[in-house]
C-alpha positions as CSV (number, residue, x, y, z in Angstrom):
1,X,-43.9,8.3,6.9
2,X,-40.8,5.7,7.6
3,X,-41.7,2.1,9.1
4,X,-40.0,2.1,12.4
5,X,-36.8,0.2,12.2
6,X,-34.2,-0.7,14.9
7,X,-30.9,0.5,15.3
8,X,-28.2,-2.1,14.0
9,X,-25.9,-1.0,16.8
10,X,-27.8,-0.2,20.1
11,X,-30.9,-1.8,19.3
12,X,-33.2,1.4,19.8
13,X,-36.4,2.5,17.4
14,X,-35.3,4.9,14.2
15,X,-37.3,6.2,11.9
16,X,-34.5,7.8,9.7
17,X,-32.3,5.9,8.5
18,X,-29.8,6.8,5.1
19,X,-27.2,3.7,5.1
20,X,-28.3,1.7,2.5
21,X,-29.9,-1.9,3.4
22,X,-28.2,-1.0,7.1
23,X,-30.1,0.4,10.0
24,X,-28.2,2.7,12.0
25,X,-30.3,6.0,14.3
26,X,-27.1,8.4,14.1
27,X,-23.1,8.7,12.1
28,X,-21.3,7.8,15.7
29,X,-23.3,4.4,15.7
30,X,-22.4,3.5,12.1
31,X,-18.9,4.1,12.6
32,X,-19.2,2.1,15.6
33,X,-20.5,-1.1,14.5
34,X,-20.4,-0.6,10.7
35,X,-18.0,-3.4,10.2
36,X,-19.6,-5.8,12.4
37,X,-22.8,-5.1,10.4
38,X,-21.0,-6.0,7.2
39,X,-19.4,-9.6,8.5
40,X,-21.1,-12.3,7.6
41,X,-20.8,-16.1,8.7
42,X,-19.1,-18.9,7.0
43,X,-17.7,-22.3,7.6
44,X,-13.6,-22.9,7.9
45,X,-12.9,-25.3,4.4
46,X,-10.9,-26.8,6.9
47,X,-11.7,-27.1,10.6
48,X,-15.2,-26.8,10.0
49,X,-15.8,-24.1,12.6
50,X,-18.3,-20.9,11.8
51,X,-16.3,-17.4,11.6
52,X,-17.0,-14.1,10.4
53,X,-16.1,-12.6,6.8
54,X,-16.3,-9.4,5.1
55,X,-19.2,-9.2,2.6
56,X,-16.5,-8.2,0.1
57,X,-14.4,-11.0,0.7
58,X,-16.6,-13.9,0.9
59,X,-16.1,-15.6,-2.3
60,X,-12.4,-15.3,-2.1
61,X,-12.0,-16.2,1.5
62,X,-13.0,-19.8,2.9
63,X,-10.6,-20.4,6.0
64,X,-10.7,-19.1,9.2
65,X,-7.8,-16.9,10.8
66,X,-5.9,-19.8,12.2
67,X,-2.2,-20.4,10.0
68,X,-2.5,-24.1,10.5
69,X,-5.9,-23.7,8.4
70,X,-4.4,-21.6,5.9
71,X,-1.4,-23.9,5.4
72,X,-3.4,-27.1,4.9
73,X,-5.6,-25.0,2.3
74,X,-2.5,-23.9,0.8
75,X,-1.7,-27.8,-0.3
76,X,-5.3,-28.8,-0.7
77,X,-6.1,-29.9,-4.7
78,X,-8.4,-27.4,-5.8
79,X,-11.2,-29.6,-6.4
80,X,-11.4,-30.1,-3.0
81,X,-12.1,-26.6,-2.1
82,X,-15.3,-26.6,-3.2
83,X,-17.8,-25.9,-6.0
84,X,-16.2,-21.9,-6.4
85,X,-12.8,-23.3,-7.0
86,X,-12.3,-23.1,-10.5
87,X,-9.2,-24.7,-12.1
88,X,-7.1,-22.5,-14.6
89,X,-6.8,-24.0,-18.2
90,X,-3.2,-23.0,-18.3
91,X,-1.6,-24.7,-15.1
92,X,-4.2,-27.2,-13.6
93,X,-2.5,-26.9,-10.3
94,X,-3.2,-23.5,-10.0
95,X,-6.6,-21.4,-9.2
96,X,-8.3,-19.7,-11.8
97,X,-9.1,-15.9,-12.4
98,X,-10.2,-14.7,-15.3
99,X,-10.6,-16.3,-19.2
100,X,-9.2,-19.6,-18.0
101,X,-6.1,-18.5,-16.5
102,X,-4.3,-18.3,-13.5
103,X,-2.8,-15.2,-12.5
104,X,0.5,-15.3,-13.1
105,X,-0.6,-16.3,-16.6
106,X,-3.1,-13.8,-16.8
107,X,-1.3,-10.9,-15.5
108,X,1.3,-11.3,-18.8
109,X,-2.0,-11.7,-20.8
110,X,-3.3,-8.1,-19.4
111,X,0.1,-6.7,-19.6
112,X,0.2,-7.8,-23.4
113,X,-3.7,-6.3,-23.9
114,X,-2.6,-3.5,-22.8
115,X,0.2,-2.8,-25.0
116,X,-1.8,-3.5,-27.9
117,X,-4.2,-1.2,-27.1
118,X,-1.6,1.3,-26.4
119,X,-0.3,0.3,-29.8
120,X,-3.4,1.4,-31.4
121,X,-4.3,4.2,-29.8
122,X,-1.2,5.8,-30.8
123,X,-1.4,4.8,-34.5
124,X,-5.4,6.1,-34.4
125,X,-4.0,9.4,-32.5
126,X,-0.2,10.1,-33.8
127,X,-0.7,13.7,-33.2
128,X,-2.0,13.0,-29.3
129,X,0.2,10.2,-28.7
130,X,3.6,13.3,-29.6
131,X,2.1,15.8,-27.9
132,X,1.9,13.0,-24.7
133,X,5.6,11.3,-25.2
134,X,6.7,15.3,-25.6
135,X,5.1,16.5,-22.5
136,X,6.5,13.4,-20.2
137,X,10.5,13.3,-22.1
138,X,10.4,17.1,-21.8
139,X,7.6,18.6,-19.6
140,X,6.8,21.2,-22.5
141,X,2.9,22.2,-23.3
142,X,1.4,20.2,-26.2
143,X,1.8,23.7,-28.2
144,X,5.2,24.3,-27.7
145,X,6.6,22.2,-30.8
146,X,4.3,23.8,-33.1
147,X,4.7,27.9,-31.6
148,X,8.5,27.2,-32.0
149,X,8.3,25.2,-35.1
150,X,6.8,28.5,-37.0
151,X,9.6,30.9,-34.6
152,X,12.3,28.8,-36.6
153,X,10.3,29.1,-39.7
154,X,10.5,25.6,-39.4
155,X,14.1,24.9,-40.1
156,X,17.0,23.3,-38.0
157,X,18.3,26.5,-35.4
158,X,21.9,24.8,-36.3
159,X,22.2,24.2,-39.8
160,X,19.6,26.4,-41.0
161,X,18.8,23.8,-43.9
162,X,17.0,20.8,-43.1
163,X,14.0,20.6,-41.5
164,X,13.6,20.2,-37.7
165,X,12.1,17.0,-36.1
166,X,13.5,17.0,-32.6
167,X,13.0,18.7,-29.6
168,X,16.7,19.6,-27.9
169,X,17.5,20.0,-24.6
170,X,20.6,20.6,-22.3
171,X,21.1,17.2,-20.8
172,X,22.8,18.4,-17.8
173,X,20.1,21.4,-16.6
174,X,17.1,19.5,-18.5
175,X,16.4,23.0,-20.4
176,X,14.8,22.5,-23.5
177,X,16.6,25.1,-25.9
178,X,14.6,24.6,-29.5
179,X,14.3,22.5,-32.3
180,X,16.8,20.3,-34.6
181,X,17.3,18.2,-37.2
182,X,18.3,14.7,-36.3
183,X,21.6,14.9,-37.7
184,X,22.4,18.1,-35.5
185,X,21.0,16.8,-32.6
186,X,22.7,13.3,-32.6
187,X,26.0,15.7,-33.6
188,X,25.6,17.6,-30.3
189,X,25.2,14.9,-28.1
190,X,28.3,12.8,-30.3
191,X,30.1,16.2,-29.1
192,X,29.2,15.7,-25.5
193,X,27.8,19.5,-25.9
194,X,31.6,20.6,-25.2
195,X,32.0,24.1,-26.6
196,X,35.7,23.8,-26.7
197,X,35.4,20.4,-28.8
198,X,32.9,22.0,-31.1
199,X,35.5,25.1,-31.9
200,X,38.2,22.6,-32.2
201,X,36.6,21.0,-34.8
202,X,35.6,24.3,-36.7
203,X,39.3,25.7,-36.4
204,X,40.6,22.1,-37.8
205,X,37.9,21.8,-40.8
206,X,39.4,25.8,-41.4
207,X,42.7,24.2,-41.3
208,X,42.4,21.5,-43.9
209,X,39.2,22.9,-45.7
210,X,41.5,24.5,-48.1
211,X,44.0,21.6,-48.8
212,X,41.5,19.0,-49.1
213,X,41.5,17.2,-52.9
């Protein structure tokens, strides 16, 4: 059997209690004074003056709620906010985050990480990283390309002669229709897709196909 504990919140005897390192005897009284429970004290960097901060927050926060507190802090050297207050490598005027930078500096530095690893995830999985780009350009299933690519017995559905590498689409109902070759596919958009331009251009190539030298 339990140790009798008190309640956090009304102050009565429990003897079940299921909220982790708090005391609480029933759900209504956690939610009640759960985030009084989790506020702990701490001294203003600035006035001096006790108030209460979040458990979560209390190595980032060291003023009180006051805005002349937070101004003063705002202009304060960092070495003057105490032993936590780590200066950046990068910009010694600014507060450090994470392997000696501040965050400006280090956002650009985990924007760049995470290209590179982008980078090589897509070299290690070429196959994945096509089936992805395919299925957020054109919102086809990752087996579409390959079903269609065997339909077309893997040639161009224009030319019938080279082989087709590109996924066409209508760009004005965002339908894909099948598969190309680049040439035919940069044609068709070079075309603007016009049907009448497209038959213009056959009846002229009949016109002078014969007379050419």
């Amino acid at each position: 059997m339990k140790t009798p504990k008190m309640c956090e919140g009304c102050g009565i005897e429990v003897t079940r209690y299921k909220y982790g390192k708090h005391v609480f005897c029933s759900n209504q009284c956690y939610t009640t004074h759960r985030a009084k429970a989790c506020m702990i004290p701490r001294l203003c960097l600035v006035c001096n003056k006790e108030f209460m901060v979040a458990r979560s927050r209390r190595l980032t926060r060291d003023t009180c709620d006051s805005p002349e507190c937070e101004e003063k802090r705002r202009v304060m050297p960092l070495s003057k906010r105490g032993p936590k207050a780590k200066v950046a490598n990068c910009h010694p005027d600014r507060k450090h985050v994470a392997h000696g930078l501040c965050f400006e500096c280090y956002r650009e530095f985990d924007r760049e990480r995470m290209k590179e690893r982008s980078r090589r995830w897509r070299a290690t999985n070429p196959e994945k990283a096509k089936a992805v780009y395919r299925k957020q350009r054109y919102g086809v299933a990752p087996g579409f390309f390959d079903t269609q690519f065997v339909k077309q017995n893997g040639m161009c559905a224009v030319c019938k002669v080279r082989c087709a590498t590109d996924i066409d689409h209508s760009h004005t109902t965002e339908k894909v229709r099948g598969l190309l070759c680049g040439s035919c596919n940069r044609a068709l958009g070079l075309f603007e897709e016009d049907v009448n331009v497209l038959q213009s251009a056959i009846d002229y190539l009949n016109e002078w196909g014969s007379h050419a030298e």
